[in-house]
C-alpha positions in Angstrom: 60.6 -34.9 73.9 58.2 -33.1 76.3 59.5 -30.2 78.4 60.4 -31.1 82.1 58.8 -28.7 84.3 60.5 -28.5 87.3 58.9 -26.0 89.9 61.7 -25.6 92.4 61.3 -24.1 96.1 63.8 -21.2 96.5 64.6 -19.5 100.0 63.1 -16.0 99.6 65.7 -13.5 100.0 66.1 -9.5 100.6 68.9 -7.5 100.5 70.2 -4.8 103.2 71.0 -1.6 101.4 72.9 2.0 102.9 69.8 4.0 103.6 67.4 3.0 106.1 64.5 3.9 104.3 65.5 1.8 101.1 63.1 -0.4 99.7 63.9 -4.5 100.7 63.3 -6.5 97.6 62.2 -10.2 97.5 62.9 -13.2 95.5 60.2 -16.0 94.2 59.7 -19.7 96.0 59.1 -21.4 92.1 61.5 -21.2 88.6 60.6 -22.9 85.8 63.0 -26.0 84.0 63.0 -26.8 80.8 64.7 -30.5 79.3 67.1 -30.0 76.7 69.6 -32.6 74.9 69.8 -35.8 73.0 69.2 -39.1 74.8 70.6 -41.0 72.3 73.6 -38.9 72.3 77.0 -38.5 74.0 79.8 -36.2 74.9 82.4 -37.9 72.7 85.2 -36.2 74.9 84.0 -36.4 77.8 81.7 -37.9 80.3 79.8 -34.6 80.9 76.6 -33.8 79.0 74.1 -31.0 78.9 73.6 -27.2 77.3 76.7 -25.5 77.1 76.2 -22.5 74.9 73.2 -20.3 75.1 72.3 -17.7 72.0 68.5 -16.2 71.7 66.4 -15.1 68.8 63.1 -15.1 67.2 63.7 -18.4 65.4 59.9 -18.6 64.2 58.9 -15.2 63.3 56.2 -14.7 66.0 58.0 -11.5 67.8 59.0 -13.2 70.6 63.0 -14.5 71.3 63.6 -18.0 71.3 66.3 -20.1 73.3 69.0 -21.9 71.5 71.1 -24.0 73.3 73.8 -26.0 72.2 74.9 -28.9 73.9 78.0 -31.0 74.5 76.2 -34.0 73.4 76.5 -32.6 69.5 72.4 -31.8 69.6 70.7 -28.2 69.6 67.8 -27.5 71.3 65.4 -24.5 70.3 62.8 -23.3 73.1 60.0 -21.5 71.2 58.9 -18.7 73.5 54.8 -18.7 74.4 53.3 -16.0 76.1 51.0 -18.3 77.9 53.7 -21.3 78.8 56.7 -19.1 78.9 58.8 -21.6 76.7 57.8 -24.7 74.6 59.2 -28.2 74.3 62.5 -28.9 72.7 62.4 -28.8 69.1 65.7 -31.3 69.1 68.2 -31.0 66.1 69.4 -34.2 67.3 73.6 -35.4 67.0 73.4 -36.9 63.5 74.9 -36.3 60.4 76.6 -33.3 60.3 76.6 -33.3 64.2 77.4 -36.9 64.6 80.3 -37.2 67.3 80.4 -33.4 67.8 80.9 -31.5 71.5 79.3 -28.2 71.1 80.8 -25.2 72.9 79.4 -22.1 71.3 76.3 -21.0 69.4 75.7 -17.5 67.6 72.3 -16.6 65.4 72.6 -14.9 62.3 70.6 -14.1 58.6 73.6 -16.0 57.1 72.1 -16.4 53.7 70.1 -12.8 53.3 66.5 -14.7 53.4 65.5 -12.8 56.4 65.6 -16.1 58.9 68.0 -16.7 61.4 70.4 -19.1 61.2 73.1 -20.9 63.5 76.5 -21.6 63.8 78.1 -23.8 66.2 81.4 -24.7 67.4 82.8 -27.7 68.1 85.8 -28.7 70.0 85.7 -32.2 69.5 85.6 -32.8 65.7 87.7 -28.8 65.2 85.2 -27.0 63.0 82.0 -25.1 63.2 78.3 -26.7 61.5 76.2 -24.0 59.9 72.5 -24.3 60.2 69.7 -22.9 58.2 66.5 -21.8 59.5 62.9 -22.8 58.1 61.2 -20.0 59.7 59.4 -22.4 62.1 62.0 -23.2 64.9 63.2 -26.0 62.6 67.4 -25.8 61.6 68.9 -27.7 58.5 72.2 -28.7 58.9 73.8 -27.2 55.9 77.7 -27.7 56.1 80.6 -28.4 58.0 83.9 -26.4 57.8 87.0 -27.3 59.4 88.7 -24.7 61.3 90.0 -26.0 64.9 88.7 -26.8 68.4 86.4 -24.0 69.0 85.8 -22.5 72.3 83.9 -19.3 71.5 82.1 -17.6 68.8 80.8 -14.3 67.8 79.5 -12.7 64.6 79.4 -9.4 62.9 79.7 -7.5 59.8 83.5 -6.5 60.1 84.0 -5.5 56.8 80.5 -3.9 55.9 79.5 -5.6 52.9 76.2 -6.4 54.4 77.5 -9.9 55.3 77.5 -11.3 58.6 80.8 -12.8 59.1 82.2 -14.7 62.0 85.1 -14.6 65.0 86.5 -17.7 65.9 88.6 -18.4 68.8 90.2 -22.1 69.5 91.8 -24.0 71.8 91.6 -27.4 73.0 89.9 -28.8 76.1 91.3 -28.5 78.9 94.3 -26.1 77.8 94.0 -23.4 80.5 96.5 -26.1 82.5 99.8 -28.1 81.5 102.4 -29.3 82.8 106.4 -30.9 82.3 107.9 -29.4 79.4 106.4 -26.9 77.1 107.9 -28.8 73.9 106.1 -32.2 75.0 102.4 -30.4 75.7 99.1 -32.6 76.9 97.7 -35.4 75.0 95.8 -33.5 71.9 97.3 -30.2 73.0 99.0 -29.6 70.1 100.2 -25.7 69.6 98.6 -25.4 66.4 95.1 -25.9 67.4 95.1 -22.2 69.4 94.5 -19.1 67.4 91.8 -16.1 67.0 90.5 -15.3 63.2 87.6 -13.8 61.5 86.0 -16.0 58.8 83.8 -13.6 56.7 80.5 -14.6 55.1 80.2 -14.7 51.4 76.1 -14.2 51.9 74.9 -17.9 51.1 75.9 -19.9 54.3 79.6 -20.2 53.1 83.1 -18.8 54.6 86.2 -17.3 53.4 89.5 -18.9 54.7 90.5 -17.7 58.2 91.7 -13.7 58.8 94.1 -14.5 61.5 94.0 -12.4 64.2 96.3 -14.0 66.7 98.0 -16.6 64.4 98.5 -20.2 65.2 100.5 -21.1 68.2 99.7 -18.1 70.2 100.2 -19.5 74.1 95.9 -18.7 74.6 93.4 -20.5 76.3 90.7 -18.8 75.2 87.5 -18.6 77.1 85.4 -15.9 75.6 84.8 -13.5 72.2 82.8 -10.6 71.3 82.4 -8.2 68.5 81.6 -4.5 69.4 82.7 -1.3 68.6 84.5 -0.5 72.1 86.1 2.7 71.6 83.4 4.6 69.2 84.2 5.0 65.7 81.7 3.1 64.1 83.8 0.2 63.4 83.1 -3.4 65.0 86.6 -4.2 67.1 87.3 -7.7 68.6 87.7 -8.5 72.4 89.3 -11.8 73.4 89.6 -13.4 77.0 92.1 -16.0 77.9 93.0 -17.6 80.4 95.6 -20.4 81.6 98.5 -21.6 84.3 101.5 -23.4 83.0 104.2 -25.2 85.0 107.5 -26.4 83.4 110.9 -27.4 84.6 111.7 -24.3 85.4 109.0 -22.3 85.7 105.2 -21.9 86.7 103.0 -19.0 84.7 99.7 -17.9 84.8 98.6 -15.7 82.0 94.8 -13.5 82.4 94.2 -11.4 79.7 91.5 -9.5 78.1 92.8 -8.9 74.9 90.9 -5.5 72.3 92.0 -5.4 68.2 90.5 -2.3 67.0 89.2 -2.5 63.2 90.3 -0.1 60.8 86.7 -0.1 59.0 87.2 -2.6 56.4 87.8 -5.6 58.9 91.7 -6.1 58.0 92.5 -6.1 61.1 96.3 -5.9 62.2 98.2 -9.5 62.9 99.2 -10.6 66.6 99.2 -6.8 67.9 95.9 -6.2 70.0 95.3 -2.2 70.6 94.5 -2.9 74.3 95.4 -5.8 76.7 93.3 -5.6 80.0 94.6 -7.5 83.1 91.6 -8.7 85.8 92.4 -8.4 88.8 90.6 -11.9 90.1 91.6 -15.7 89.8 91.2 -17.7 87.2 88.9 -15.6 84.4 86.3 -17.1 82.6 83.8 -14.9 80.8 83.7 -11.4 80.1 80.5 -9.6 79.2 79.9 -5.8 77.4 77.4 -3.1 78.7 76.4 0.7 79.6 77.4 0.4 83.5 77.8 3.9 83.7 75.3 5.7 81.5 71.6 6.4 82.6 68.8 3.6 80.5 65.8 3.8 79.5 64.2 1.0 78.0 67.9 -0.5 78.9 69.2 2.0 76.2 71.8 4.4 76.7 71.6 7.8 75.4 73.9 9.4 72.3 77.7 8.7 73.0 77.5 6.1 75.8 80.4 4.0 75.4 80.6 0.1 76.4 82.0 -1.0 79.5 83.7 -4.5 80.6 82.7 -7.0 83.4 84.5 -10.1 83.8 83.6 -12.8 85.5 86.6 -14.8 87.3 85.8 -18.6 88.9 88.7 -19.1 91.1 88.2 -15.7 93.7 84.4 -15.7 93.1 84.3 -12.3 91.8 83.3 -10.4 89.1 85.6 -7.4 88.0 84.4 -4.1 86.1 86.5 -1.9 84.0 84.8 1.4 82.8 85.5 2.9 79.6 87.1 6.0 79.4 87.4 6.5 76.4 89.8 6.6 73.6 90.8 2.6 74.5 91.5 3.7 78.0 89.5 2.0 80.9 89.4 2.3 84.9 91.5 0.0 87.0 89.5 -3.0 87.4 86.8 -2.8 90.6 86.0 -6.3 92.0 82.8 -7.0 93.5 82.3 -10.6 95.4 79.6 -13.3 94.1 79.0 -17.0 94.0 81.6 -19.6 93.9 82.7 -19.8 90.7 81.4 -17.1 88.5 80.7 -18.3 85.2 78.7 -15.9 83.1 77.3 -12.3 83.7 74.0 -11.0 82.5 74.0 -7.0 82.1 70.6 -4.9 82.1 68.2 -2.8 84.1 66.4 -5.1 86.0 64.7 -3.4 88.5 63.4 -0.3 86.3 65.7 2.2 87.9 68.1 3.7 84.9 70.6 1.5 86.0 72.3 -1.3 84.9 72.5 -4.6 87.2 74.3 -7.5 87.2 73.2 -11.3 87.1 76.3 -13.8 87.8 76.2 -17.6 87.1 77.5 -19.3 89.9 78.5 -22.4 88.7 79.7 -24.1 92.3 76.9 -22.5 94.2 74.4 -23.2 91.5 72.4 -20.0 91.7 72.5 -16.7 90.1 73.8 -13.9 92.0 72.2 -10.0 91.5 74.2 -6.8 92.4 71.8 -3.6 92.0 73.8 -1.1 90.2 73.1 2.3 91.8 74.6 4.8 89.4 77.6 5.8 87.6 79.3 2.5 87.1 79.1 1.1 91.0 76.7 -1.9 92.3 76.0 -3.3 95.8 78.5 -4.9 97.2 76.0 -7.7 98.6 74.7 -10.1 96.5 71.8 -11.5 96.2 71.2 -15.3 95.0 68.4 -17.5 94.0 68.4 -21.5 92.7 69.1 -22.1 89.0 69.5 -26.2 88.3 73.0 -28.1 88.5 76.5 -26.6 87.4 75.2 -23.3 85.6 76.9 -21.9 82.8 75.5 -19.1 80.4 72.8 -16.8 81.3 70.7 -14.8 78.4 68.7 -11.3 79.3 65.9 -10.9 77.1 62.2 -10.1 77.5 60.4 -13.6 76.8 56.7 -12.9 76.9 57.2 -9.1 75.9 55.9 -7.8 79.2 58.8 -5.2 79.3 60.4 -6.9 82.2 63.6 -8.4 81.3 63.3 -12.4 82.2 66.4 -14.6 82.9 67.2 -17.8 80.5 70.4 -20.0 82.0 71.7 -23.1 81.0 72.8 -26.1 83.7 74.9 -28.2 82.5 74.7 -31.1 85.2 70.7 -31.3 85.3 70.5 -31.0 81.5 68.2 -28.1 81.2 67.3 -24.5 81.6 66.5 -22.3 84.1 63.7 -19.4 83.1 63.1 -16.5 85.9 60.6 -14.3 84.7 61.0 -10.6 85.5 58.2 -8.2 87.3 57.7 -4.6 87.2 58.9 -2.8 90.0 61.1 -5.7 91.5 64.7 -6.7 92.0 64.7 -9.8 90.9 62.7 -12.1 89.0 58.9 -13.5 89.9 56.4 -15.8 88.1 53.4 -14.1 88.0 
């Protein structure tokens, strides 16, 4: 299928900013859209469709990062990038075999069987399990095997037990489980407690899996939204970091549980059952992404310098906000410092955008759908007005990375309603992102 190019008009806008003398920055009037998804597919759950999950990676060996998208119609969608059309047609895994009757929620990229291509996972909630996909080398995937885990709502990968292996962190839940009501013992149609848990599956080096490493076992009261794999308090060792997320009423009583939960890994990836290191509380409504980065440290190139230590943003949909917890060090982190965006923050983009040594932020607004900027200006702090621009309908998942290796860091999100993505390219000297 050919790629839709959609050149949108957006409203130019500039921001106000302290100082008098500060430099106003503008937006651009065009974005480029590109079609993703299966037409001959659909979401076996539920009557949405589109791109879901967004991952990036030089799929084809050219030096440039490619798009993957996976979508909630079962397919996958790669996005070759090209210097001179910024990205190329779909190359469609379509929602067959392996896929057939899947809804994808998550996508990572990894060398899964050492042959130096990248390969993908995805998870699916509707069939419970994840599909592993090899790379050719060429932007092509061959569906290599399904294993049966549970509904998965996130993913992430690593090498937590440093065999040179990339292995894999799994967190499930099924749809919708962030609500319930009546009585806890007689949950929501297929919201059965067994199907919610947090484990590491590691790679054996060939595309396969071991049994899951529970780290929150099954039955844990979780609706997870988000998982990532980082080594968040500095000793070399890849920790996990788990958001979740629901609102319960009963007979008797009505809770609402936001967490951001941190296991710390002792080296060898055997990491300790049902007892996280670190459980963060946001302070906004309704949390549904979380995102790492060097907030507080001074970039260049968007690298930190020698013992910069990760800091937290998460985004929360129901107070349209984003909140930011600093690292300190040692597992502890700042009280959480809310900033206002778009309604119904759903993903955060972290990097330097405006060549400054400082990291901004780039929030999906799923409600509004645009992206909101804040202009971080030093030692963990941002503008407290945001900035938007168009992306398509109901945006999801936003990935930073330089497309057409200009140095500028370009903008890649995912809409979910429209059924295609959203690519802002980044200029030199600019807050913001322009097409040339």
């Amino acid at each position: 299928m050919k790629a839709l190019f959609l050149w949108i008009c957006v409203v130019f806008c500039q921001a106000s900013f302290a100082a008098e003398d500060a430099p106003r920055f503008r937006f651009p009037d065009i974005a480029a859209r590109f079609r993703v998804g299966d037409t001959n597919a659909v979401n076996p759950i539920s009557d949405t469709e589109g791109p879901k999950a967004l991952a990036s990676a030089d799929m084809n060996g050219d030096g440039l990062p490619d798009i993957i998208a996976a979508n909630l119609d079962g397919s996958i969608s790669i996005l070759l990038a090209e210097t001179n059309r910024f990205l190329s047609p779909q190359i469609l895994t379509p929602a067959r075999g392996l896929l057939t009757n899947s809804s994808l929620r998550a996508v990572i990229v990894a060398d899964l069987n050492g042959d130096k291509i990248p390969d993908v996972v995805v998870g699916d909630i509707a069939r419970k399990g994840i599909v592993v996909l090899l790379g050719l080398g060429d932007g092509t995937l061959l569906p290599y095997k399904r294993i049966d885990v549970g509904p998965v709502r996130a993913l992430d990968t690593a090498d937590f037990n440093k065999d040179g292996k990339p292995d894999l962190v799994v967190a499930c839940s099924p749809p919708d489980c962030e609500y319930c009501n009546g009585n806890q013992n007689d949950p929501l149609p297929n919201q059965r407690p067994e199907d919610r848990f947090l484990c590491i599956l590691f790679g054996q080096g060939d595309g396969n899996f071991s049994e899951p490493k529970y780290l929150l076992t099954p039955g844990v009261e979780a609706c997870f939204y988000g998982v990532e794999a980082a080594d968040i308090d500095g000793d070399s060792n890849l920790d996990v970091l788990a958001l979740d997320f629901s609102s319960c009423t009963t007979s008797n009583k009505a809770t609402r549980t936001r967490r951001l939960q941190i296991f710390t890994n002792p080296g060898n990836g055997e990491f300790t059952t049902n007892s996280p290191a670190v459980v963060l509380e946001p302070s906004g409504e309704g949390p549904r992404s979380f995102r790492l980065g060097y907030l507080d440290e001074v970039l260049t190139n968007n690298l930190p310098g020698p013992n910069a230590t990760l800091d937290i943003v998460v985004a929360n949909r129901d107070s349209a906000s984003v909140d930011v917890f600093l690292n300190q060090g040692n597992l502890k982190f700042s009280a959480p410092v809310s900033y206002p965006v778009g309604a119904s923050p759903r993903d955060i983009g972290i990097g330097d955008i405006d060549h400054d040594g400082h990291a901004d932020l780039v929030v999906v607004n799923r409600y509004k759908n645009t992206v909101s900027f804040l202009r971080g200006i030093g030692n963990g702090q941002f503008e407290t007005t945001a900035l938007e621009v168009p992306t398509g309908s109901s945006p999801r998942n936003i990935v930073l990375t330089d497309v057409n290796r200009d140095g500028n860091l370009d903008a890649v999100i995912n809409n979910r309603v429209s059924s295609d993505v959203t690519l802002l390219l980044g200029t030199t000297n600019y807050f913001g992102f322009l097409l040339p």
